[in-house]
PQR file with spaces between the fields and no chain letter, atoms N, CA, C, O and H, PARSE charges and radii, in Angstrom:
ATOM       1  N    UNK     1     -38.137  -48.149  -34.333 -0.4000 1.5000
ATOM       2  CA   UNK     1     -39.328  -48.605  -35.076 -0.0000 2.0000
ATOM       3  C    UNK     1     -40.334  -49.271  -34.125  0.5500 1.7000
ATOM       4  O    UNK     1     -41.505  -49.371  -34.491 -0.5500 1.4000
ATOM       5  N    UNK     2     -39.949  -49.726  -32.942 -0.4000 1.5000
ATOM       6  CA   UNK     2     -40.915  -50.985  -32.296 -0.0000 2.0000
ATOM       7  C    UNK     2     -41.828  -49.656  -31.210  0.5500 1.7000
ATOM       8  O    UNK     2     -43.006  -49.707  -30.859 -0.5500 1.4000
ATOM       9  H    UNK     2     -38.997  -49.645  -32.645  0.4000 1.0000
ATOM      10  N    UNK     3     -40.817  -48.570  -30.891 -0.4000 1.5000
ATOM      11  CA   UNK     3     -41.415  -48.188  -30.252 -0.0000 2.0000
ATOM      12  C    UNK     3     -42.434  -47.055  -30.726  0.5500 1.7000
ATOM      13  O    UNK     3     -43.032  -46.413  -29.862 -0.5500 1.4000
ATOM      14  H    UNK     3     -39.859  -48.529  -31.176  0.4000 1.0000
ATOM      15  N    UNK     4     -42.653  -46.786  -32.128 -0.4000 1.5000
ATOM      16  CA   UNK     4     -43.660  -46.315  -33.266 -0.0000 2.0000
ATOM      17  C    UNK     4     -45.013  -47.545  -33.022  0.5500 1.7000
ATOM      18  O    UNK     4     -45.961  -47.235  -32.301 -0.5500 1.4000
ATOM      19  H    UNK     4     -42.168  -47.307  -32.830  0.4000 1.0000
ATOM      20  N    UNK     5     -44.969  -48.623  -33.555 -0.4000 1.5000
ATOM      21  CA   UNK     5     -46.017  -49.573  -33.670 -0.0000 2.0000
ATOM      22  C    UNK     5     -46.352  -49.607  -31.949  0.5500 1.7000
ATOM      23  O    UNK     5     -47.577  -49.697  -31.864 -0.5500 1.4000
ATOM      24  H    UNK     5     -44.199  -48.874  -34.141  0.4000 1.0000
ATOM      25  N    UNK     6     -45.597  -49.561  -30.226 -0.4000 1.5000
ATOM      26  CA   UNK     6     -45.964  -49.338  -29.221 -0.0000 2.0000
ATOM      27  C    UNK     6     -47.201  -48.468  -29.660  0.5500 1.7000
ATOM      28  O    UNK     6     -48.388  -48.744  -29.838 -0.5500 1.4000
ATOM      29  H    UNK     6     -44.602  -49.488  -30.295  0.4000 1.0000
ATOM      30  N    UNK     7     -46.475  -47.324  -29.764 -0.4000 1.5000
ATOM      31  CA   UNK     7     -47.743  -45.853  -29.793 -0.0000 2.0000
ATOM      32  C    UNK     7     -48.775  -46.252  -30.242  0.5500 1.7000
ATOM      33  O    UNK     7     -49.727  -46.585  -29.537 -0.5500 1.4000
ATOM      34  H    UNK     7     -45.511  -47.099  -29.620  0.4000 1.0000
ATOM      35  N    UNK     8     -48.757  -46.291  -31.647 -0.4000 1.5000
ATOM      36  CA   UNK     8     -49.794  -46.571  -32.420 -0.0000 2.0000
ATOM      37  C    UNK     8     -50.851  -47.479  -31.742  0.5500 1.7000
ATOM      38  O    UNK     8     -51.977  -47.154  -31.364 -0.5500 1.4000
ATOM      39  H    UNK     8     -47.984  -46.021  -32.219  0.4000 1.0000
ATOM      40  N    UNK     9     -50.182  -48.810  -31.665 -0.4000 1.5000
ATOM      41  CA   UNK     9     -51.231  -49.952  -30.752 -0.0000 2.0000
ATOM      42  C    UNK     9     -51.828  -49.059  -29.789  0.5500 1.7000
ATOM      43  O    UNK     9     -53.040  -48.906  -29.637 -0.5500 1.4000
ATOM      44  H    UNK     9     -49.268  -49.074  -31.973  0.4000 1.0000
ATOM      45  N    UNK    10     -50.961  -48.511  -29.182 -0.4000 1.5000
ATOM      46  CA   UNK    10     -51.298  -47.667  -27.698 -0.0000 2.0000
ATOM      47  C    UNK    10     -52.795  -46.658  -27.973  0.5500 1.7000
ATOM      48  O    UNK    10     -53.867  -46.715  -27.370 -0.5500 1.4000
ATOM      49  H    UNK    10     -49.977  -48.636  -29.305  0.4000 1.0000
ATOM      50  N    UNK    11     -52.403  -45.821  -29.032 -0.4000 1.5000
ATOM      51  CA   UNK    11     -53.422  -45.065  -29.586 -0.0000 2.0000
ATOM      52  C    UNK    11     -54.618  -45.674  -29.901  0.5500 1.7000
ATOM      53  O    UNK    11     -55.667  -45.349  -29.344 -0.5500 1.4000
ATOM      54  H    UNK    11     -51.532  -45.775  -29.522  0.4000 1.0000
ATOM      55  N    UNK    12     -54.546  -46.564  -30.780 -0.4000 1.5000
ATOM      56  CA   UNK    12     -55.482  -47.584  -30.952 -0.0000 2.0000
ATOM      57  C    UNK    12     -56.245  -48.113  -30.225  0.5500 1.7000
ATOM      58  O    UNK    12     -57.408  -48.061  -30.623 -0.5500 1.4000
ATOM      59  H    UNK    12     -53.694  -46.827  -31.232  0.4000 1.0000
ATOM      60  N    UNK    13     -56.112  -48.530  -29.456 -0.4000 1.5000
ATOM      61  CA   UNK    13     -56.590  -49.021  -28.287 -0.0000 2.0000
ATOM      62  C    UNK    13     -57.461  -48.664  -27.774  0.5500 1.7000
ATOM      63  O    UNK    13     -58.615  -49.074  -27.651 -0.5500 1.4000
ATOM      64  H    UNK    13     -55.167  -48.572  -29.132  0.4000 1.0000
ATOM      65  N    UNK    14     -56.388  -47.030  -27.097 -0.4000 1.5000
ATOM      66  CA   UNK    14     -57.179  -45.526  -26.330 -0.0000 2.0000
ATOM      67  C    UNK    14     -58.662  -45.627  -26.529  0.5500 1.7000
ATOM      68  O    UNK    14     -59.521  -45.785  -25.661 -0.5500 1.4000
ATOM      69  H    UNK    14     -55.450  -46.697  -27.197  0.4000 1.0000
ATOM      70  N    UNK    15     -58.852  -45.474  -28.196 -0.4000 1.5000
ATOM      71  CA   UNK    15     -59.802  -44.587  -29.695 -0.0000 2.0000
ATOM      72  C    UNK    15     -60.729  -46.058  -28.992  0.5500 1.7000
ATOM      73  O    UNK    15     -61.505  -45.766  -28.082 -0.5500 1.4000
ATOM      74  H    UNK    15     -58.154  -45.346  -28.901  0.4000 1.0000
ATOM      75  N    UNK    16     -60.649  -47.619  -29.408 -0.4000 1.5000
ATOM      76  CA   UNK    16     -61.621  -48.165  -29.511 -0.0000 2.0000
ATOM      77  C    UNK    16     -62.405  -48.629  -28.237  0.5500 1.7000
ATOM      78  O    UNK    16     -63.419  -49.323  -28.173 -0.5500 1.4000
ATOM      79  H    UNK    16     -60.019  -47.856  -30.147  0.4000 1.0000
ATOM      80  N    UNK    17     -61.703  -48.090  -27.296 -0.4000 1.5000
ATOM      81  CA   UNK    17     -62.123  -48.412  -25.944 -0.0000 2.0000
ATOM      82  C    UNK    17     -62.876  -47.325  -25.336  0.5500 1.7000
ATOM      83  O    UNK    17     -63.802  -47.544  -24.555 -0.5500 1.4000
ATOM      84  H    UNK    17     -60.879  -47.526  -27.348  0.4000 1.0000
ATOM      85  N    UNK    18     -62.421  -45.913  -25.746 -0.4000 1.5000
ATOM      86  CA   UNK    18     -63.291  -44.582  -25.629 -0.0000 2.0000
ATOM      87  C    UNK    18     -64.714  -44.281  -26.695  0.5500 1.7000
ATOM      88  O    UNK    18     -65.661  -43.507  -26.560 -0.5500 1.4000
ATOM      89  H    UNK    18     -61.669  -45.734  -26.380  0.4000 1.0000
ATOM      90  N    UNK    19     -64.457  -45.011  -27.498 -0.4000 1.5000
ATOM      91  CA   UNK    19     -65.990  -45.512  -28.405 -0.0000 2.0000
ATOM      92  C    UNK    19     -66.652  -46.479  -27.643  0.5500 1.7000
ATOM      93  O    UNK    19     -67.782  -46.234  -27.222 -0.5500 1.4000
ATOM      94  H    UNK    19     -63.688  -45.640  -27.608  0.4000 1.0000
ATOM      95  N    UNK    20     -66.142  -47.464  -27.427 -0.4000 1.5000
ATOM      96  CA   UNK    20     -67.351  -48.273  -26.722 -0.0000 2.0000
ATOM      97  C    UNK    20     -67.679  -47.844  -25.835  0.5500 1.7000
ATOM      98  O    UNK    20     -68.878  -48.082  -25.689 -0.5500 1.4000
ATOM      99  H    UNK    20     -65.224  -47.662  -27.769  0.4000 1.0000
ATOM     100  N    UNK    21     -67.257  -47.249  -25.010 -0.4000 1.5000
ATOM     101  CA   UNK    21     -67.660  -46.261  -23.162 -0.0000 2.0000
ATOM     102  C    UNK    21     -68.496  -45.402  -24.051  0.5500 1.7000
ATOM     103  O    UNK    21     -69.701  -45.489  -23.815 -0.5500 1.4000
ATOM     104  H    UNK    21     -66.282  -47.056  -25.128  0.4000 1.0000
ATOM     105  N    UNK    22     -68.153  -44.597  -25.014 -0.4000 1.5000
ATOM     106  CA   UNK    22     -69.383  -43.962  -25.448 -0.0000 2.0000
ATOM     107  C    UNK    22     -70.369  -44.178  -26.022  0.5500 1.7000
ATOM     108  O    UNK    22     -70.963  -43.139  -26.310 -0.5500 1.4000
ATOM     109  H    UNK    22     -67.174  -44.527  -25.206  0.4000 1.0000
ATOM     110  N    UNK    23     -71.017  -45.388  -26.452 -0.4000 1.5000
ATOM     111  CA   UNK    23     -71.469  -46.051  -27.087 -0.0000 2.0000
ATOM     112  C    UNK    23     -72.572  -46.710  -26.232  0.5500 1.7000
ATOM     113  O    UNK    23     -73.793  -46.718  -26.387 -0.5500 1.4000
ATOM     114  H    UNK    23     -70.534  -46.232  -26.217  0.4000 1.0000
ATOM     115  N    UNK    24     -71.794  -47.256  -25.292 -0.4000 1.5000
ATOM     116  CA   UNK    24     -72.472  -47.977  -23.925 -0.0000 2.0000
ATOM     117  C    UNK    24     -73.387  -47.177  -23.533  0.5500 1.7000
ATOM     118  O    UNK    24     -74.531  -47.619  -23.631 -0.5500 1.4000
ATOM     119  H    UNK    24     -70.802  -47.249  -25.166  0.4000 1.0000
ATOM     120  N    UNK    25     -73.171  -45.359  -22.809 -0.4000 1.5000
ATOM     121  CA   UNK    25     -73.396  -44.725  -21.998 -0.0000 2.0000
ATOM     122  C    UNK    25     -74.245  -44.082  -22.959  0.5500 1.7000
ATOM     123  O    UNK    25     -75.095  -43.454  -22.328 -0.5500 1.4000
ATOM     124  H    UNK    25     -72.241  -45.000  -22.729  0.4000 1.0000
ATOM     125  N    UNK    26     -74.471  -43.895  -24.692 -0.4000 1.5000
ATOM     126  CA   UNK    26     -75.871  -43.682  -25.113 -0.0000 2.0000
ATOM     127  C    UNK    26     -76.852  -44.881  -24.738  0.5500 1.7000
ATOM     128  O    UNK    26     -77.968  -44.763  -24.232 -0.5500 1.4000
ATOM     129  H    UNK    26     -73.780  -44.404  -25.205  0.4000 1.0000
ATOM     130  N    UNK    27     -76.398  -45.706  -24.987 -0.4000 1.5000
ATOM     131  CA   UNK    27     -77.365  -46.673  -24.814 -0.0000 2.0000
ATOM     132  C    UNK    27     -77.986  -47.052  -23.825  0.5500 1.7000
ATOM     133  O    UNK    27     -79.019  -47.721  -23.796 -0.5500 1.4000
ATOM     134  H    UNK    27     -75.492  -45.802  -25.398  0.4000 1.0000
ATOM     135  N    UNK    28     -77.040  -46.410  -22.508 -0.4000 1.5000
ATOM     136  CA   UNK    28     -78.072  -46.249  -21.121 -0.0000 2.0000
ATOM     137  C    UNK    28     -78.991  -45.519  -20.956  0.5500 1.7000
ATOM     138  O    UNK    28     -80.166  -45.610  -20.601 -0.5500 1.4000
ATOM     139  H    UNK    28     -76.201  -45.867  -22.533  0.4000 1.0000
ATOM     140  N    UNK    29     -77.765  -44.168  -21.503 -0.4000 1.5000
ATOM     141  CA   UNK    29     -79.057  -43.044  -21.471 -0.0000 2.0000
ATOM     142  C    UNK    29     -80.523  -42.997  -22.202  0.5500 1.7000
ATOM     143  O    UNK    29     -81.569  -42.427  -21.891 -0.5500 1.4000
ATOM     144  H    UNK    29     -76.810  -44.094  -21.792  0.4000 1.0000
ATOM     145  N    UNK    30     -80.135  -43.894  -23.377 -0.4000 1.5000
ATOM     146  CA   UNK    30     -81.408  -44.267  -24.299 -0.0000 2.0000
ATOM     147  C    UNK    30     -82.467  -45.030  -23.670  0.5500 1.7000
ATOM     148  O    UNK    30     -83.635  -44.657  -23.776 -0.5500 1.4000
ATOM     149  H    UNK    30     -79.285  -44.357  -23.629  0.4000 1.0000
ATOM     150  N    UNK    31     -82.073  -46.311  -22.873 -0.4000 1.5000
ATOM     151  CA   UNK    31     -82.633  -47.203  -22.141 -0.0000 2.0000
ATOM     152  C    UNK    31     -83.599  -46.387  -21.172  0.5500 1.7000
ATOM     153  O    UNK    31     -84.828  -46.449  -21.132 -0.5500 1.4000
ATOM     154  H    UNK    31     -81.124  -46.614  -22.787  0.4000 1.0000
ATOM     155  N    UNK    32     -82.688  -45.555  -20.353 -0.4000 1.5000
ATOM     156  CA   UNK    32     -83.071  -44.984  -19.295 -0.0000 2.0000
ATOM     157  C    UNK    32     -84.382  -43.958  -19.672  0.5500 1.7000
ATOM     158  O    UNK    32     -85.423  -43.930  -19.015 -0.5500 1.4000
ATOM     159  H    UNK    32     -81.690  -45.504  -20.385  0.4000 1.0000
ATOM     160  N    UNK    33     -84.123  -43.189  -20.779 -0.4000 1.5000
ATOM     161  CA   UNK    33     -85.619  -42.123  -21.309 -0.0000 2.0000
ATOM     162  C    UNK    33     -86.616  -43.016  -21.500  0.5500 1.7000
ATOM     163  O    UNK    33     -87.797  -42.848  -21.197 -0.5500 1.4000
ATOM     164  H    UNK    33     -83.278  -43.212  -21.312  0.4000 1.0000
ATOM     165  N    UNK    34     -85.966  -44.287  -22.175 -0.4000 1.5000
ATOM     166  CA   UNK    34     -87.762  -44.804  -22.685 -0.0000 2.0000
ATOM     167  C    UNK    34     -88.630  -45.482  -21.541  0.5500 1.7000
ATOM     168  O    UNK    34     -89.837  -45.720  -21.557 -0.5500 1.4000
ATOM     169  H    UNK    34     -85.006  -44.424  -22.421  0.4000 1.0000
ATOM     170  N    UNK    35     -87.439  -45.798  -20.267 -0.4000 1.5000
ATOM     171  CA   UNK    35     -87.951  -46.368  -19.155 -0.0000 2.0000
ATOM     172  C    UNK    35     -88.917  -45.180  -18.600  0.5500 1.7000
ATOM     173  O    UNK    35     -90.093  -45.375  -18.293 -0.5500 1.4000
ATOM     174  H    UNK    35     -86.458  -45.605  -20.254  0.4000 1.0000
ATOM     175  N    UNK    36     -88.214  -43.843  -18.509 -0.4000 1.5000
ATOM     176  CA   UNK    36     -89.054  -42.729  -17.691 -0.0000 2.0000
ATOM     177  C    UNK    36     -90.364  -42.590  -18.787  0.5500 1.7000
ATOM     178  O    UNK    36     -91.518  -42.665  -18.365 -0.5500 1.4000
ATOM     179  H    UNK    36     -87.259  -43.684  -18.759  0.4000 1.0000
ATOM     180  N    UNK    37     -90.123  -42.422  -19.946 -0.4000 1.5000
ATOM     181  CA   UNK    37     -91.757  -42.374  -20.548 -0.0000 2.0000
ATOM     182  C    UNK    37     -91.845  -43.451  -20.511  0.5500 1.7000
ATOM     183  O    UNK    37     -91.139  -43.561  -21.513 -0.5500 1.4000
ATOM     184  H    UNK    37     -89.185  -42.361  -20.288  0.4000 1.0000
ATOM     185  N    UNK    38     -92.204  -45.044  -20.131 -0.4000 1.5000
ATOM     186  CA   UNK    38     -92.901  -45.633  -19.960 -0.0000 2.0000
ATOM     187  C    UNK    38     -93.454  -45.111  -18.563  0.5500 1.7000
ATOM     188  O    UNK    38     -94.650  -44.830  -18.485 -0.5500 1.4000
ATOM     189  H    UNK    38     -92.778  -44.954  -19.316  0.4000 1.0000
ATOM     190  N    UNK    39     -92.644  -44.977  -17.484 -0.4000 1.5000
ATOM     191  CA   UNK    39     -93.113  -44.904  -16.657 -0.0000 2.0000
ATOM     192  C    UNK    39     -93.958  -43.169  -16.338  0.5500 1.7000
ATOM     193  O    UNK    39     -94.084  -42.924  -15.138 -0.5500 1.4000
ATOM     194  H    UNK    39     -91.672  -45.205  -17.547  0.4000 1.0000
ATOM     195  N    UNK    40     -94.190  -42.685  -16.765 -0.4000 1.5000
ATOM     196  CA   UNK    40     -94.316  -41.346  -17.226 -0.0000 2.0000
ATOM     197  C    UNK    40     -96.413  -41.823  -17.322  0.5500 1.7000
ATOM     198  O    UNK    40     -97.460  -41.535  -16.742 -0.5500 1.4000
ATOM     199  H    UNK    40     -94.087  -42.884  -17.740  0.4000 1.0000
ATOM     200  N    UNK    41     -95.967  -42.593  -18.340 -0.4000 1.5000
ATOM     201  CA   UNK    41     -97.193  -43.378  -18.972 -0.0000 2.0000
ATOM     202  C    UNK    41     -98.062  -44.190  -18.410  0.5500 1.7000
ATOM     203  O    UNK    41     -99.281  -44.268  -18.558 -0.5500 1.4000
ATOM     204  H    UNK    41     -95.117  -42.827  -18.812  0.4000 1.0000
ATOM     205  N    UNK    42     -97.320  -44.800  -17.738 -0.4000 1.5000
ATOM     206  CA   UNK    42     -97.980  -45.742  -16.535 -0.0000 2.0000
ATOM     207  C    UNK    42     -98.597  -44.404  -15.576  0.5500 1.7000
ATOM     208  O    UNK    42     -99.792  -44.162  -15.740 -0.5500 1.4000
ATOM     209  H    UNK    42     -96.329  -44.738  -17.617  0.4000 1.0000
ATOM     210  N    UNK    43     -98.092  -43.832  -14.928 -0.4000 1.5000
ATOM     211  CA   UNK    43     -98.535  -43.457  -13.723 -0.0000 2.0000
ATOM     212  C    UNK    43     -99.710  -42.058  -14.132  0.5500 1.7000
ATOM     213  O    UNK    43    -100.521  -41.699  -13.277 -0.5500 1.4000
ATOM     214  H    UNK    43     -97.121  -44.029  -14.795  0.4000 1.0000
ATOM     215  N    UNK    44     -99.658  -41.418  -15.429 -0.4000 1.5000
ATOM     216  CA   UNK    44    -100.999  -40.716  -16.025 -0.0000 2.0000
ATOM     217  C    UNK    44    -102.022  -41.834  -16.317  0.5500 1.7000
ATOM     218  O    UNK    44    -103.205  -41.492  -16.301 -0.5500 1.4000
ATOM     219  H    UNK    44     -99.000  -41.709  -16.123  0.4000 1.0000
ATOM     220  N    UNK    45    -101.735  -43.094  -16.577 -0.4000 1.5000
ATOM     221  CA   UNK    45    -102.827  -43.684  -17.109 -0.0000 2.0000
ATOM     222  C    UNK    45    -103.333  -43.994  -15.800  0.5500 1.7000
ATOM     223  O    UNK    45    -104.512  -43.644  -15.760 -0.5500 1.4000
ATOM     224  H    UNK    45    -100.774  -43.372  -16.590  0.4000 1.0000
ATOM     225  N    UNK    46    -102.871  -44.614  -14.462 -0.4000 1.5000
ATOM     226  CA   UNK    46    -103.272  -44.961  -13.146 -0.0000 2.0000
ATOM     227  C    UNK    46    -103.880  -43.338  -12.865  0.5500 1.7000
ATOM     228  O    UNK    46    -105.084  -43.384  -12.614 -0.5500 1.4000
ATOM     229  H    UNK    46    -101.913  -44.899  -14.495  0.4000 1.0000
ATOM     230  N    UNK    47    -103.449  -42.258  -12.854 -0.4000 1.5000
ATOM     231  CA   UNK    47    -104.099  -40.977  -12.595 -0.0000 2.0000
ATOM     232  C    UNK    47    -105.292  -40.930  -13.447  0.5500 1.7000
ATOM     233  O    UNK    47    -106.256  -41.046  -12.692 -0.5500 1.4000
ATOM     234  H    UNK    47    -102.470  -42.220  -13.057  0.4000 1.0000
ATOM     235  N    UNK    48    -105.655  -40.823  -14.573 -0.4000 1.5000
ATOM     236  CA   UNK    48    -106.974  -41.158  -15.068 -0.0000 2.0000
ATOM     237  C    UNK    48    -108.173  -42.109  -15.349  0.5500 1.7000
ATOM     238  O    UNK    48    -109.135  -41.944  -16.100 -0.5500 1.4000
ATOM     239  H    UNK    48    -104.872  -40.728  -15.187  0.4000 1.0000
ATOM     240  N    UNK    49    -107.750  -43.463  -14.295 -0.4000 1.5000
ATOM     241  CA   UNK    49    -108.297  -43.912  -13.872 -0.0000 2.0000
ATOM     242  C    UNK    49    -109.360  -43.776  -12.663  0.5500 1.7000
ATOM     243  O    UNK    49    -110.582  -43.832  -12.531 -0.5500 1.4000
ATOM     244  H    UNK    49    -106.969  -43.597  -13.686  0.4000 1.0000
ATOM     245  N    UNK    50    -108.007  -43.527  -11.702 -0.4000 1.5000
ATOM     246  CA   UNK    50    -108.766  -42.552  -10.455 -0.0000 2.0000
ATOM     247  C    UNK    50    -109.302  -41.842  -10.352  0.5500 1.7000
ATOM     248  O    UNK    50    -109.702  -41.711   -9.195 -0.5500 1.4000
ATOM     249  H    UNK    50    -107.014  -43.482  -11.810  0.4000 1.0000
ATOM     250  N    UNK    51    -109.728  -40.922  -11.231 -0.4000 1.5000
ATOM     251  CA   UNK    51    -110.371  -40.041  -11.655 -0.0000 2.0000
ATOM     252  C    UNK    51    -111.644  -40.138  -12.857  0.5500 1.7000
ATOM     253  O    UNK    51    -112.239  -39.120  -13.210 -0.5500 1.4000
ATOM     254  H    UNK    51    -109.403  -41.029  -12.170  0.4000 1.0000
């Protein structure tokens, strides 16, 4: 029996620790797009200035 509730915990664990890594790594990637269109944004608006 103890080594059933092992697994399980074990499994458990796995599941909520492989959600947050995935979770994290949208949220970089999310971070990271709105950084490139800001910066996307910045550097057309400095180009139509110069111009």
């Amino acid at each position: 029996m103890e080594n059933i509730f092992l697994c399980l915990s074990v499994i458990t664990t796995g599941c909520i620790i492989t959600l947050g890594l995935t979770s994290i790594s949208e949220q970089l990637s999310r971070m990271k797009e709105l950084r490139d269109k800001e910066l996307s944004a910045d550097s057309s608006a400095q180009e139509s200035k110069e111009s």
